[in-house]
C-alpha positions as CSV (number, residue, x, y, z in Angstrom):
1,X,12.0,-46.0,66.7
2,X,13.5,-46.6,70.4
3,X,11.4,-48.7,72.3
4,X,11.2,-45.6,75.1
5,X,9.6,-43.5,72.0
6,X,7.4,-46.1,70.9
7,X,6.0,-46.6,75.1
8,X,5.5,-42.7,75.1
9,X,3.7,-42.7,71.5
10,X,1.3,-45.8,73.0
11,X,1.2,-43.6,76.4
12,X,0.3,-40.0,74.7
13,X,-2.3,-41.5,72.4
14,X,-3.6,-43.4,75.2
15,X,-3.8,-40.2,77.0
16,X,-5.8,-38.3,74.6
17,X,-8.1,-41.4,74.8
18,X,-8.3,-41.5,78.4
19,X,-9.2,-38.0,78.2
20,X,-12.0,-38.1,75.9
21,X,-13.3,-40.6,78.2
22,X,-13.4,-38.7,80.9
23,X,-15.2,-35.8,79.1
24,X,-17.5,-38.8,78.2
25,X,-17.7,-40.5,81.6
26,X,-18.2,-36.5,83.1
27,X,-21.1,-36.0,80.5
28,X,-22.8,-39.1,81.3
29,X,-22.3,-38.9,85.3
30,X,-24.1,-35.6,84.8
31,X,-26.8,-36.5,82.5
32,X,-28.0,-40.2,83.7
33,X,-25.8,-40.0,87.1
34,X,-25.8,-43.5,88.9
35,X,-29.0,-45.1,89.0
36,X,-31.3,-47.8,87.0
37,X,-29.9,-46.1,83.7
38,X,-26.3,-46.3,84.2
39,X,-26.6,-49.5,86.2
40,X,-28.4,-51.3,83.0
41,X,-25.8,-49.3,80.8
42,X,-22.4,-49.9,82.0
43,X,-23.4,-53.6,83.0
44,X,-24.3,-53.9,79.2
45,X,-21.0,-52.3,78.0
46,X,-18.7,-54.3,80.0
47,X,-20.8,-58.1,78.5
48,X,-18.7,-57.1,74.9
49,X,-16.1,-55.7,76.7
50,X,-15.3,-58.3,78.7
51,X,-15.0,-61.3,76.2
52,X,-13.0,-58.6,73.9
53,X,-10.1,-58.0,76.3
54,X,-10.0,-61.8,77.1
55,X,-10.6,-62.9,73.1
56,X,-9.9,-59.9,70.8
57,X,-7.2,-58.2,72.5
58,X,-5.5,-59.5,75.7
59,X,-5.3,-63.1,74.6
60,X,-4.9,-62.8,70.8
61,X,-2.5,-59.8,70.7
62,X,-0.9,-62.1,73.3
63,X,-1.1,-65.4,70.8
64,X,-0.8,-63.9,67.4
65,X,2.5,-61.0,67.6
66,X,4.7,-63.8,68.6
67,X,3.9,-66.2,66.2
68,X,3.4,-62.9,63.3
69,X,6.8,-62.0,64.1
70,X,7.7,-65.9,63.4
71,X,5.9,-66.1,60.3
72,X,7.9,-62.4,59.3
73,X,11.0,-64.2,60.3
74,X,10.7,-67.4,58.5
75,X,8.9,-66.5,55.5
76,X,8.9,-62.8,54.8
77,X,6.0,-60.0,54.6
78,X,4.0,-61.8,52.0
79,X,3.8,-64.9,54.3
80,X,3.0,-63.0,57.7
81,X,0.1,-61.2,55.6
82,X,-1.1,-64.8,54.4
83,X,-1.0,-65.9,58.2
84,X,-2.5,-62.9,59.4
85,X,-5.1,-63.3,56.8
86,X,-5.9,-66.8,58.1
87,X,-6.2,-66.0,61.4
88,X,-8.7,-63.2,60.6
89,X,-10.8,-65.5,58.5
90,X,-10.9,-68.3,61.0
91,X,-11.3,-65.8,63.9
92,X,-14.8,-64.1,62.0
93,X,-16.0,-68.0,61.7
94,X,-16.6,-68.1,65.1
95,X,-17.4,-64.9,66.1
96,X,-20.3,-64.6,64.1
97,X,-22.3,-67.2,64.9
98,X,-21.2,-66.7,68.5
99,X,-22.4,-63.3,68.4
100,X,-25.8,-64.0,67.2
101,X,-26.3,-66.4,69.7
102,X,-25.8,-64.1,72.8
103,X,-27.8,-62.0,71.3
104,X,-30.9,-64.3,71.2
105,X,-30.1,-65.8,75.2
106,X,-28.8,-62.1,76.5
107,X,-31.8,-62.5,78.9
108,X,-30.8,-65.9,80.1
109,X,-27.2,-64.7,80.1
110,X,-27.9,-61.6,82.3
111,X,-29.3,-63.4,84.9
112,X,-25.4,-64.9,85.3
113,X,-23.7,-61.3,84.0
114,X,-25.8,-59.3,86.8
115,X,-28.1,-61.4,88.6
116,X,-29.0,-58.8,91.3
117,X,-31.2,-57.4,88.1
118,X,-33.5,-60.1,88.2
119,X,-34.8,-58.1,91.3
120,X,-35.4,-54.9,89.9
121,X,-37.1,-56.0,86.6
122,X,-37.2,-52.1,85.1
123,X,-33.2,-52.3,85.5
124,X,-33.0,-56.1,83.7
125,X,-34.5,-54.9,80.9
126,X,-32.9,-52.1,80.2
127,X,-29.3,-54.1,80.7
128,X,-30.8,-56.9,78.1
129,X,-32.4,-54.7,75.7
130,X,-28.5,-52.7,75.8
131,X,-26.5,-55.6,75.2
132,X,-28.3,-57.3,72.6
133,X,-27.5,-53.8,70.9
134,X,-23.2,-53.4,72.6
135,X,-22.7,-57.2,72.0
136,X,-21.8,-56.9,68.0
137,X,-19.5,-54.6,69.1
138,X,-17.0,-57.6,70.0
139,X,-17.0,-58.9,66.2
140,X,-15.7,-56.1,65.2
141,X,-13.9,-54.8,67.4
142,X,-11.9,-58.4,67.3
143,X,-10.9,-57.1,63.9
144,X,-9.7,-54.1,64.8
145,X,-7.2,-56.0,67.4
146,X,-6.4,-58.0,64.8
147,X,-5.5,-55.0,62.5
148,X,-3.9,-53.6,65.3
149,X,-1.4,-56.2,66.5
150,X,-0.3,-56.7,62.6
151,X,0.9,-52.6,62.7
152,X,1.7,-53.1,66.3
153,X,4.3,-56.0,65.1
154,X,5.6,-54.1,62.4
155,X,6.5,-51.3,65.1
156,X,3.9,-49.0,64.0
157,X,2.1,-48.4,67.2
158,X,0.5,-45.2,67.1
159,X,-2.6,-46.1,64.7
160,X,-3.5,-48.7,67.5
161,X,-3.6,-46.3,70.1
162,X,-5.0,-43.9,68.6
163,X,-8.3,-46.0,67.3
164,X,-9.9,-46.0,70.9
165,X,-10.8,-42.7,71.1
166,X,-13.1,-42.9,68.2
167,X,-15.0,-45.2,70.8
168,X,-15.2,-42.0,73.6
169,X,-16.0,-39.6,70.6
170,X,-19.0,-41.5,69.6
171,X,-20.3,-42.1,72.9
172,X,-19.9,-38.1,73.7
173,X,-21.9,-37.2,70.5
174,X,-24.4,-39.7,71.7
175,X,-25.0,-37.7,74.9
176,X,-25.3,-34.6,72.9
177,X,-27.4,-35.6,70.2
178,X,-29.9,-38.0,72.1
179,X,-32.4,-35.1,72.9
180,X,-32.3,-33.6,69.4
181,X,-32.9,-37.3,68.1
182,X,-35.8,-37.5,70.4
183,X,-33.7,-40.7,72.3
184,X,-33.2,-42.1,75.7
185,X,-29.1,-41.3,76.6
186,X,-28.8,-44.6,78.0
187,X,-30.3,-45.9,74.3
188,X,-28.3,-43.4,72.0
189,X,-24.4,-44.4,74.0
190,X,-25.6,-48.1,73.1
191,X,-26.1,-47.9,69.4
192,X,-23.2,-45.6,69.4
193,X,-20.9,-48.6,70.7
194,X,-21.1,-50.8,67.6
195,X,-21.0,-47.9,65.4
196,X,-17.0,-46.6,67.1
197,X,-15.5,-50.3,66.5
198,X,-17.0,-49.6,62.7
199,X,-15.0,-46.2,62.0
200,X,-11.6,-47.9,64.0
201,X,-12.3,-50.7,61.5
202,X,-11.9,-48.1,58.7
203,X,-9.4,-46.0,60.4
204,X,-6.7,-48.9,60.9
205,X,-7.6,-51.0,57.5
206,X,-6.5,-47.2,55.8
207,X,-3.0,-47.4,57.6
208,X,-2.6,-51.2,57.1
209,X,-2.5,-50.2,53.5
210,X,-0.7,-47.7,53.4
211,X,2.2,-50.5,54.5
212,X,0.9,-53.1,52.5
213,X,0.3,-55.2,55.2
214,X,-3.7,-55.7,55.0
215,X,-4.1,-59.2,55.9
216,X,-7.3,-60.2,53.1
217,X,-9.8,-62.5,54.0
218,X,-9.6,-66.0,53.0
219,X,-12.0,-68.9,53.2
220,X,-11.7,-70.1,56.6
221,X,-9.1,-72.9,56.9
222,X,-7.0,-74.5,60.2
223,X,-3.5,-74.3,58.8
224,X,-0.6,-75.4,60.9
225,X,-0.2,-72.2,62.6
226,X,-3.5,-71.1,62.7
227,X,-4.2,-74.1,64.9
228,X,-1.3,-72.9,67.0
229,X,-2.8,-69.5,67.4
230,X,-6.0,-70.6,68.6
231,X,-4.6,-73.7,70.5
232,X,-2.5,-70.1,72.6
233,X,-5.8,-68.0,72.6
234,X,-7.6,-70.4,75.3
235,X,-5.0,-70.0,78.1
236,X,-4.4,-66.3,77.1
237,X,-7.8,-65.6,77.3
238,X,-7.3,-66.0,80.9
239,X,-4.1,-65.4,81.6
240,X,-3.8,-61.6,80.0
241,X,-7.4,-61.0,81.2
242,X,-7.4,-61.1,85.1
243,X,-8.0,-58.4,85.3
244,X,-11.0,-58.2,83.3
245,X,-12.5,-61.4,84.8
246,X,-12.4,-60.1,88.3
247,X,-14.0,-56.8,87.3
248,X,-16.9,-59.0,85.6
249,X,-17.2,-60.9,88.9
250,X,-17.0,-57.4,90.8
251,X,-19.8,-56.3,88.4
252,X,-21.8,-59.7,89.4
253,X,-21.6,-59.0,93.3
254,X,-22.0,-55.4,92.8
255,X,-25.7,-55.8,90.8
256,X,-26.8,-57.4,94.4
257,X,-25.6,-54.0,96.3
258,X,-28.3,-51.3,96.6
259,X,-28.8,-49.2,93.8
260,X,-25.7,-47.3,92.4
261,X,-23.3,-49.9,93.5
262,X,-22.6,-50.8,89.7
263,X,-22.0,-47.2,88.9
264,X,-19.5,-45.9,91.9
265,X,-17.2,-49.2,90.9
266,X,-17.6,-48.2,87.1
267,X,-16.3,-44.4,87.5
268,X,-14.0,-45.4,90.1
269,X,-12.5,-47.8,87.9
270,X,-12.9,-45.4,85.0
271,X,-10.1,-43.1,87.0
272,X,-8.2,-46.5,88.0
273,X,-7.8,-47.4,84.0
274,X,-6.2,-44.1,83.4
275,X,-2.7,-45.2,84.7
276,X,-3.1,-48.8,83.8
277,X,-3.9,-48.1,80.3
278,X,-1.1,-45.4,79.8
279,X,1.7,-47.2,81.7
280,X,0.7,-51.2,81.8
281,X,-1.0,-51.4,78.8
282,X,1.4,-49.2,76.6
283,X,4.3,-50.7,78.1
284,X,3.3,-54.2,77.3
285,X,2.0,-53.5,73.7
286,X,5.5,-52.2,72.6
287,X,7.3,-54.8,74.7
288,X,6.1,-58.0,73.3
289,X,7.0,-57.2,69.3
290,X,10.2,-56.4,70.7
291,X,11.2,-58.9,72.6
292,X,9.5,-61.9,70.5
293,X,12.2,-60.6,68.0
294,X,14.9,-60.9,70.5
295,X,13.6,-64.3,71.5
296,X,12.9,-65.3,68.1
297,X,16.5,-64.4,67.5
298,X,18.4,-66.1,71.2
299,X,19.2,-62.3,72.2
300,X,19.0,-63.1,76.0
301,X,21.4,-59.2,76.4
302,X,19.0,-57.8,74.4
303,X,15.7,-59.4,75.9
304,X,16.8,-59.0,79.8
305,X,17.7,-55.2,78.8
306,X,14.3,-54.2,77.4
307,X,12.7,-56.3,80.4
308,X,14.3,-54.2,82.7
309,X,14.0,-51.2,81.1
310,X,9.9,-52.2,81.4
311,X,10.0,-53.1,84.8
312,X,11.9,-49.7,85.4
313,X,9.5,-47.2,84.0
314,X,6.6,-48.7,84.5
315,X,7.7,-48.9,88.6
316,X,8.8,-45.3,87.7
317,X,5.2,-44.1,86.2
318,X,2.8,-46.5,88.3
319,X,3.8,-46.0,91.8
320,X,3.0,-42.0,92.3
321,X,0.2,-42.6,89.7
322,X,-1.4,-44.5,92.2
323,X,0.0,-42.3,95.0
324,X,-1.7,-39.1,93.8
325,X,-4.7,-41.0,92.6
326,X,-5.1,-42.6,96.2
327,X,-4.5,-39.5,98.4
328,X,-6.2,-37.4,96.2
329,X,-9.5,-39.7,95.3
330,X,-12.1,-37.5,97.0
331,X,-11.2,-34.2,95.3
332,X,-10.5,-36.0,92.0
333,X,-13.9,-37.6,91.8
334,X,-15.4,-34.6,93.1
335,X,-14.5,-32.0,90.5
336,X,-14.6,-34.8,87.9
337,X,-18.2,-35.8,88.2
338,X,-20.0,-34.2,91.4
339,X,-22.5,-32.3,88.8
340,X,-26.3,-32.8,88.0
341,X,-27.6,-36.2,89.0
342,X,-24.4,-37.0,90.2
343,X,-25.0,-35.7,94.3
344,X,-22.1,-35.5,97.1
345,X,-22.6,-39.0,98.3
346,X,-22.2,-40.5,94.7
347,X,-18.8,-38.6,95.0
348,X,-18.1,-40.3,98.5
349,X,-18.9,-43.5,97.4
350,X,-17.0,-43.6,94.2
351,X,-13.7,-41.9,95.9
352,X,-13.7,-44.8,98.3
353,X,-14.3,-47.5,95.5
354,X,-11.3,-46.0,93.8
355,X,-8.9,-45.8,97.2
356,X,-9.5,-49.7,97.0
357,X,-8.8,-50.0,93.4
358,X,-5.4,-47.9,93.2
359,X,-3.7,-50.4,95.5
360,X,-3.5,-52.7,92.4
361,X,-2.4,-50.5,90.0
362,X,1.0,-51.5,90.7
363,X,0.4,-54.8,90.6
364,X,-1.7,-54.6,87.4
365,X,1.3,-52.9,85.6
366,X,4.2,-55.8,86.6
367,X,1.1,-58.2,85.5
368,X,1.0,-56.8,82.4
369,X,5.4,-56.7,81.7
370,X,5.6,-60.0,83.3
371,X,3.3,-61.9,81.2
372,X,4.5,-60.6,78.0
373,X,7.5,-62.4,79.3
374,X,6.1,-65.5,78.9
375,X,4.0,-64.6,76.2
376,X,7.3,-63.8,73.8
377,X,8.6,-67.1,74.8
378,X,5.2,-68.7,73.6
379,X,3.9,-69.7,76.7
380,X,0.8,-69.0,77.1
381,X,0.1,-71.7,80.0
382,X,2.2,-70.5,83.0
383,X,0.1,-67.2,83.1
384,X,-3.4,-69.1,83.1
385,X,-2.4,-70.6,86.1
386,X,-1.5,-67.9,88.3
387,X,-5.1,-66.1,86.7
388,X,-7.1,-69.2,87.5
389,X,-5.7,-68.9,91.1
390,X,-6.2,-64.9,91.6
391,X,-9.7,-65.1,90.0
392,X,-10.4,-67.4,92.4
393,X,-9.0,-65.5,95.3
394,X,-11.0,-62.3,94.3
395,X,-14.3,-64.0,94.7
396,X,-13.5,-65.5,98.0
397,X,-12.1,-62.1,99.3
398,X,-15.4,-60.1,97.0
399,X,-17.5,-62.2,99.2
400,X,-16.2,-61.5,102.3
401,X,-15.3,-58.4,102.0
402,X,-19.0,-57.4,100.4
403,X,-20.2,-58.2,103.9
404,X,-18.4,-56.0,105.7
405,X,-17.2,-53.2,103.4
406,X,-20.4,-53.6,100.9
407,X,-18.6,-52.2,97.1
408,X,-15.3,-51.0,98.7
409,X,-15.0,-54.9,99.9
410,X,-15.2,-55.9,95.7
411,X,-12.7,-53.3,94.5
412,X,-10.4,-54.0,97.4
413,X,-10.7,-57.5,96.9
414,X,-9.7,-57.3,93.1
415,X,-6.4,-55.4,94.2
416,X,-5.2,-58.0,96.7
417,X,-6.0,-60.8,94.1
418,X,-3.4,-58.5,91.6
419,X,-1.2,-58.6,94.1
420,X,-1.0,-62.8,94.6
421,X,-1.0,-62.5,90.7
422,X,2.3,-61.1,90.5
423,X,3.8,-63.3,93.2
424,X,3.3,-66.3,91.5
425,X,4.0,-65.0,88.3
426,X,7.7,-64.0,89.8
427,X,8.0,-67.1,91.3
428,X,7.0,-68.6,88.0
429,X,9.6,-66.8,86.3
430,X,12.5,-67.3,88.4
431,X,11.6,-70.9,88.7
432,X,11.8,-71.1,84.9
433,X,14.7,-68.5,84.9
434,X,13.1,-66.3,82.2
435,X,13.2,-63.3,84.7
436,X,16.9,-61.6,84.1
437,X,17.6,-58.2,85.0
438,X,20.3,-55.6,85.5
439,X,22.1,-55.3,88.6
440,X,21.2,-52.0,88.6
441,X,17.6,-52.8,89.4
442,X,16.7,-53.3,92.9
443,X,19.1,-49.6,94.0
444,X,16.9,-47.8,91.3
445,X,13.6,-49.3,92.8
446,X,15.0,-47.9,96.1
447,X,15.5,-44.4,94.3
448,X,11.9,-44.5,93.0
449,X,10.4,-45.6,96.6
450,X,12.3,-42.4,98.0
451,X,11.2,-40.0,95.4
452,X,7.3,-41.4,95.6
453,X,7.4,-40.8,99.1
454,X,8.6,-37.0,99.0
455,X,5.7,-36.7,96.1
456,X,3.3,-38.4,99.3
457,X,4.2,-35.9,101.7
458,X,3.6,-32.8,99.7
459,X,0.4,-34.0,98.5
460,X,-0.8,-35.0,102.6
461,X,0.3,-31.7,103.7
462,X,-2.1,-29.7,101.4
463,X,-4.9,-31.7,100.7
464,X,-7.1,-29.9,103.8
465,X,-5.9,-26.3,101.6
466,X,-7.6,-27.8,98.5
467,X,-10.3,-29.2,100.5
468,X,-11.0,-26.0,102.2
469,X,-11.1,-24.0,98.4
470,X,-12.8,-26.3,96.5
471,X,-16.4,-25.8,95.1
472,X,-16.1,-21.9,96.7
473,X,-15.5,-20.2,93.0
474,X,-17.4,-22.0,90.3
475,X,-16.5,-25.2,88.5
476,X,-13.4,-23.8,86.5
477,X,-11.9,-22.4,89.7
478,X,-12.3,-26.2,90.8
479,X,-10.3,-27.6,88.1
480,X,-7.5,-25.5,88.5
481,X,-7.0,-25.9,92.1
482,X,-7.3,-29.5,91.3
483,X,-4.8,-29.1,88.3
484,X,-2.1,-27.0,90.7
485,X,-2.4,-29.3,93.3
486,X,-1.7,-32.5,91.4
487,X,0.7,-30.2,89.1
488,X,2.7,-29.6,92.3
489,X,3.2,-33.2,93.2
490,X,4.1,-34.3,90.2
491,X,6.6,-30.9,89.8
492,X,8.2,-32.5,93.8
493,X,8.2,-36.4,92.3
494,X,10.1,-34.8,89.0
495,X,12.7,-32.3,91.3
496,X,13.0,-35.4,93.5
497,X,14.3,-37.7,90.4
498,X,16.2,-34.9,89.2
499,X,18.1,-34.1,92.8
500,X,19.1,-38.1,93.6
501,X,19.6,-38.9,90.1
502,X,16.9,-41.9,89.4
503,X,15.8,-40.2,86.1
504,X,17.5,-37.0,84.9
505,X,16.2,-35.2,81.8
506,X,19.4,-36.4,80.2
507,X,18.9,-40.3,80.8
508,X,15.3,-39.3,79.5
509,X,16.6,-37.9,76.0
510,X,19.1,-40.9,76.1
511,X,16.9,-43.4,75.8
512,X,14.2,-41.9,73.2
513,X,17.2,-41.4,70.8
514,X,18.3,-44.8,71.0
515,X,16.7,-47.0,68.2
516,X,15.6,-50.9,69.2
């Protein structure tokens, strides 16, 4: 499969996931809106999901396809299974016990997770009673990465993308079913967390053997590479998730904000993820199998093409995403999730939050290529560094900013600590000379500016039409205005492409045809 394939098979299945979480995140804005419910909800969903994008999947997919693809390399399938195996074993050692220990101090560990709760003791008990019931979630969900990154080496990528949207399924039946089951929503979405990493456990193990590549559990043991795994997973942890980090500290600041704080900065980044998840996230999963094996293998042609070929479309996909995202936020969050509980200032509030956060999805997306850079070149180290510094950053900004721009201040602040993220990871790069691209590169970026800003303009010039339309005709009316109007830009960003050559449907065709 080209590697341009494999980015849009990633890409459409995260799609279809991002859009069953928006159906989810649309039916929950409506039903529990933003208040002590959601608050005490989403600070309980991101506990597990915070320590699984630094453990489970940014720093081990980060740690273990390099050294899988090593193992493949040196000793054949039956030896990367074995390896695969050990890891998985040594990996649910810890885990376990480390579960069941958060679960007993959750209380004393939300009064560091959110301790604006303490406050507001009706909303700190929901949030503990919640994540004693999410946390589990992270166990298994750390074998679902695991399952993951063994089809995502073998260049089977799909399955992996695929598996989230059990996750949004589960939490939308939740919403449905919690009156019939006689249940608090807020309740019925938590127990339905731990129960989605279950059926992706299943749905991923059935694919693994179909491929005969199921890693089977061993009695735990520190062999010589599972040492080197886990030795890689401490810096990962914090090097692939930044990003994560600095929304847990938004989260943090935000619980001392007046009620609904919490919830604006969760839908707003809910919107934010869409791009980053489809473009940063999907680029780097199918970059890293690809070039560890051109690494592994001293192809520097072949690794500085497919790093500029990331760099390329993910500049190419990112910068009108966060164009139309920024200049259409208010209208976006409006026909999204201004329904029920969810009132016109909610939608004010949240529009804002996400204004602030689209300024580092560019940012987020080079984070993403440029560490895998390192990451195939197992170094693991360099990108702790630079993480250590912008976590850093975005708590000194988050804490100034709070006092002036209350929850924008947070998001903003997380953007502009993306942004020193990436500058030190160039400078990293090109101090270590592992950054090698086309010539090619810098015109095309030009091209892409050019076109973005032609895509700008259409979308300033009729935002006061939509504006003026919206919420006139009924909620379907709404979503189709919305839908032409974002249609439109895209349709001006595509002719624009087209017209000064940057990205014709022929060069598109081109590379999807071409194999790795």
């Amino acid at each position: 499969m080209s590697f341009i394939k494999s980015i849009l098979t990633v890409s459409s299945m995260t799609m279809l996931s991002r859009l069953t979480g928006f159906v989810r995140d649309t039916m929950a804005a409506n039903i529990i809106g933003a208040g002590p419910v959601s608050d005490a909800f989403f600070v309980a969903l991101r506990v597990p999901n915070l320590f699984r994008s630094l453990f489970a999947e940014g720093a081990f997919s980060a740690a273990f396809v390099p050294l899988y693809s090593k193992a493949k390399a040196e000793g054949g399938q039956d030896e990367a299974n074995s390896f695969a195996g050990q890891a998985l074993s040594v990996l649910m050692a810890v885990l376990l016990p480390f579960t069941i220990l958060m679960m007993v101090l959750m209380p004393w560990a939300m009064l560091i997770l959110a301790p604006g709760f303490h406050s507001r003791p009706e909303v700190y008990d929901l949030a503990v009673n919640y994540a004693r019931i999410t946390f589990p979630y992270l166990m298994l969900v750390s074998i679902v990465a695991l399952l993951a990154s063994v089809l995502n080496s073998n260049h089977k990528f799909g399955p992996g993308a695929a598996a989230p949207i059990a996750f949004n399924l589960l939490m939308i039946a939740a919403l449905v079913l919690s009156p019939i089951m006689h249940m608090e929503p807020g309740l019925a979405m938590a127990y339905a967390v731990p129960l989605s990493a279950l059926v992706q456990w299943v749905w991923l193990s059935s694919h693994c053997k179909k491929m005969s590549i199921s890693p089977t559990m061993l009695m735990p043991k520190l062999t010589t590479r599972v040492k080197e795994l886990f030795v890689r997973i401490g810096p990962g942890a914090i090097g692939a998730g930044a990003a994560q980090i600095n929304l847990a500290m938004s989260t943090i600041l935000a619980s001392l904000l007046p009620t609904g704080s919490v919830s604006w900065l969760f839908y707003a980044d809910r919107l934010n993820q869409l791009p980053l998840g489809i473009i940063g996230i999907a680029i780097a999963t199918t970059l890293l199998p690809v070039l560890s094996s051109r690494v592994q293998s001293n192809d520097s042609d072949g690794a500085r093409h497919y790093t500029t070929r990331a760099l390329e479309f993910g500049m190419i996909l990112g910068l009108p995403a966060a164009i139309g995202l920024g200049l259409a936020a208010k209208e976006i969050v409006q026909v999204l999730f201004e329904h029920g509980a969810f009132t016109a200032q909610d939608t004010l509030n949240t529009s804002a939050a996400l204004s602030a956060y689209v300024l580092g999805i560019l940012p987020f997306i080079l984070i993403k290529i440029l560490s895998t850079i390192f990451f195939a070149h197992h170094d693991t180290k360099t990108p702790v560094k630079t993480a250590i510094i912008s976590v850093v950053l975005n708590i000194l900004f988050a804490m100034g900013l709070l006092q002036i721009m209350g929850h924008v201040g947070v998001a903003l602040a997380t953007s502009i600590a993306s942004w020193a993220n990436v500058l030190m990871l160039v400078f990293a790069l090109q101090r270590s000379k592992l950054l090698r691209l086309d010539a090619s590169f810098m015109p095309h970026m030009l091209k892409i500016a050019f076109c973005a800003g032609c895509m700008a303009l259409f979308l300033w010039g009729t935002g006061s039409t939509l504006d003026a339309h919206l919420q006139t005709g009924g909620k379907w009316l709404d979503v189709a205005l919305l839908g032409a109007y974002l249609g439109g830009a895209c349709l001006v960003y595509v002719l624009a492409l087209q017209l000064t050559g940057t990205m014709t449907l022929k060069d598109v065709m081109k590379m999807v045809k071409r194999e790795n």
